[in-house]
N, C-alpha and C positions, 0 to 999 in steps of 0.2 A: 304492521299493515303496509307500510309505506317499502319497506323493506322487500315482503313480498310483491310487489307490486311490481317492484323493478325489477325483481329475477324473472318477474314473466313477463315484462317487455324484454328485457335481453336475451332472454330465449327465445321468444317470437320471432326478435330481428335477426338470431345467428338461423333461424330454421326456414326463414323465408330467404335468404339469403342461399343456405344450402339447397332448396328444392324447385328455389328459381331460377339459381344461377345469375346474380346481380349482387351488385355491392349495396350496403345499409351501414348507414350511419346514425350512432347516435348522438344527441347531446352532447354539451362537454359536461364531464368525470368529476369530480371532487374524488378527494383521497377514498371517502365509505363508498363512491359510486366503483372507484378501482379496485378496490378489494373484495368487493361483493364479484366483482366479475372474474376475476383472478379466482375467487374458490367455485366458481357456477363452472369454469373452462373444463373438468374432466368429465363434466356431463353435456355437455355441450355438442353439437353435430359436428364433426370433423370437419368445421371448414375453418378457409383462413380469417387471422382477424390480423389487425395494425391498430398501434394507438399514437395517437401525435398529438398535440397541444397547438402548431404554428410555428415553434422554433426547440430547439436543442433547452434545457431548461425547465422548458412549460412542466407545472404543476400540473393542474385542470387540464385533462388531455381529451381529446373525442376519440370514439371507437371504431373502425371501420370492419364489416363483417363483409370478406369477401377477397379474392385475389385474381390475380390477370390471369393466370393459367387456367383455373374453373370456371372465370364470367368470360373468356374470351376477348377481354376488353380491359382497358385501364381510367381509375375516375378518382380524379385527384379529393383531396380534401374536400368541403366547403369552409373553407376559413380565410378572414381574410385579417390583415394586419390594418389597425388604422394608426397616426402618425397624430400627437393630440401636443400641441404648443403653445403656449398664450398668443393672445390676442396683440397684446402689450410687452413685451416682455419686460422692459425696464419699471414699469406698476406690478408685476405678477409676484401673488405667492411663493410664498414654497410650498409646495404640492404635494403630498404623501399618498401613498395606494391607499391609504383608506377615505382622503379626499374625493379623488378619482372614482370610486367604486361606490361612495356614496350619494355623488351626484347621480351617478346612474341610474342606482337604485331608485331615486326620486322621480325617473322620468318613467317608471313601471315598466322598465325591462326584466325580462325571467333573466335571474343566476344563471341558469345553463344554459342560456344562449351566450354568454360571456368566460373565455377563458382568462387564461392569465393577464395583468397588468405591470409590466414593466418601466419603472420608472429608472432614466439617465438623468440625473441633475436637472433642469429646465425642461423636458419633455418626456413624453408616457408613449406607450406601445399598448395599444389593447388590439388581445385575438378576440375576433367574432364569430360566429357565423355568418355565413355571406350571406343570407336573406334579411339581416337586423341592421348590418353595416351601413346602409344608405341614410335608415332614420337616427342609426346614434350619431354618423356625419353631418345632419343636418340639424339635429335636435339638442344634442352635446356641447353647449354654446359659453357653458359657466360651472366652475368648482368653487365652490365658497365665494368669494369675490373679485376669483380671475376669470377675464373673458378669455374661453377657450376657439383654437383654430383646428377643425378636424380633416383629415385626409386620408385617403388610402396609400399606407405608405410605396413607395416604391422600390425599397430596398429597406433590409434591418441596418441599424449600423453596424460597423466594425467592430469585430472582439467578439467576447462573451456580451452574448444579452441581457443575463443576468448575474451582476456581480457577485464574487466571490472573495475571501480573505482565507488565504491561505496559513495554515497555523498548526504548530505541534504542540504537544499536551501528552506530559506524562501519563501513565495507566499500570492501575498494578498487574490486570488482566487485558483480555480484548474482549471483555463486556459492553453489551450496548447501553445498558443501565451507567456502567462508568464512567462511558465516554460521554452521555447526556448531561450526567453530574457534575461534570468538567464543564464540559463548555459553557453549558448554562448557570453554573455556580450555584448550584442546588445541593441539599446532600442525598447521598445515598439512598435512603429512605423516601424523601420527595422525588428521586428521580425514577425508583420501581414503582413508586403509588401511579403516574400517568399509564403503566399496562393494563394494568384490570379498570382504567376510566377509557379506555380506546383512543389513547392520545398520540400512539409513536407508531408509524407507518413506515416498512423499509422498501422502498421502490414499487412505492404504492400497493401495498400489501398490509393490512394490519398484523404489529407483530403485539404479542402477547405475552413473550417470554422476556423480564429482563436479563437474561443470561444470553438470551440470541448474540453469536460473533457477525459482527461483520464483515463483509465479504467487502475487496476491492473494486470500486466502483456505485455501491450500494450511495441512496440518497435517502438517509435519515429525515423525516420527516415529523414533529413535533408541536403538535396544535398550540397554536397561545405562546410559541417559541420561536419558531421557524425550523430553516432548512439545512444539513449538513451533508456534505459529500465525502464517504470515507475513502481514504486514499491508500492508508494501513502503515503498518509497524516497518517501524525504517531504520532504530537501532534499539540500544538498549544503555540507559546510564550506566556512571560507577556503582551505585545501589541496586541496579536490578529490574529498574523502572522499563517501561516497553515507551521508546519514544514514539510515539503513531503522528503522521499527518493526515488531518481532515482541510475542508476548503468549507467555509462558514459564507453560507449567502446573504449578502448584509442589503 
């Protein structure tokens, strides 16, 4: 039900979008919200769409139904970056995204008003949407028992936003099944059982097949594991092995 429900708001907002000529946004995306829209697009009304999260990274991306050439006009995001510190820093925990994301949860903010959360060592980056940003800046005061400092950031930092660990790993094939087995030190067997549970997502896409290759570029996505970025096969040992580089988001 729930399922259906959501192909017909995102049909709604691609057709309102098409016959009025105006951009529509929705929500942010979780992985089933990206993949449900990725198989809805060949029925879809020919218009344009964009997906962003807030930064290069973002998992949880919002949708935007609409382009400057059809609206006549251009309408940026509503998302805004906030900037989340201790209060204290020399009393402050360590912080984890599921710190972060629970406090939240506590002050009865919707999931999908809340994109990704990016933690650098001593500080978090959470995307909003711009209509929530004012009261999580004001109301976002405490995680477990650091007092929290909130702001709208004004710039991301430097680098990558979201860390990555760069790393090669043998492969008898270029199976996506293999390369999960690998990284995640799983066997074989536990690594094809998460397809038919809808656990591994390739660039927000549910994939289904453990045999799917990956493409360069491709971001493995893997419930209850995390996130991988395949970079591809770059030689081959004395044995025969396929040296592949992936980039592990830690």
């Amino acid at each position: 039900m729930a399922e259906e429900l959501e192909k017909k708001r995102l049909t709604e907002l691609a057709a309102r979008s098409w016959n009025q000529g105006i951009f529509c946004f929705t929500h942010f995306l979780d992985l089933a919200g990206l993949s449900l829209f990725h198989s809805l697009v060949p029925s879809l009304p020919p218009v344009g769409w964009t997906l962003f999260g807030g930064a290069e990274g973002c998992e949880r991306q919002m949708l935007r139904f609409g382009d400057a050439q059809s609206c006549g006009y251009e309408a940026p995001f509503p998302i805004v970056c906030l900037k989340i510190t201790p209060a204290a820093p020399k009393y402050a925990e360590k912080l984890t995204h599921r710190d972060y994301l629970g406090a939240l949860m506590a002050l009865g903010i919707e999931r999908e008003t809340l994109g990704d959360i990016a933690v650098k060592k001593d500080v978090a980056y959470l995307f909003c949407e711009s209509h929530i940003a004012p009261y999580v800046a004001e109301h976002f005061t405490q995680a477990r028992h650091t007092a929290l400092t909130v702001q709208e950031a004004e710039h991301l930092p430097g680098g990558a936003l979201f860390e990555t660990e760069r790393r090669m790993v043998q492969l008898s094939s270029q199976r996506i099944d293999a390369l999960i087995a690998h990284v995640y030190k799983m066997s074989r067997s536990e690594a094809q059982a998460l397809f038919p549970a809808g656990r591994v997502y390739v660039s927000g896409r549910l994939c289904e097949s453990p045999g799917y290759s990956p493409k360069a570029g491709d971001i493995l996505s893997v419930r209850g594991y995390g996130r991988i970025r395949y970079i591809g096969l770059e030689s081959l040992s004395k044995k025969g092995k396929e040296n592949t580089a992936v980039e592990i988001y830690i």
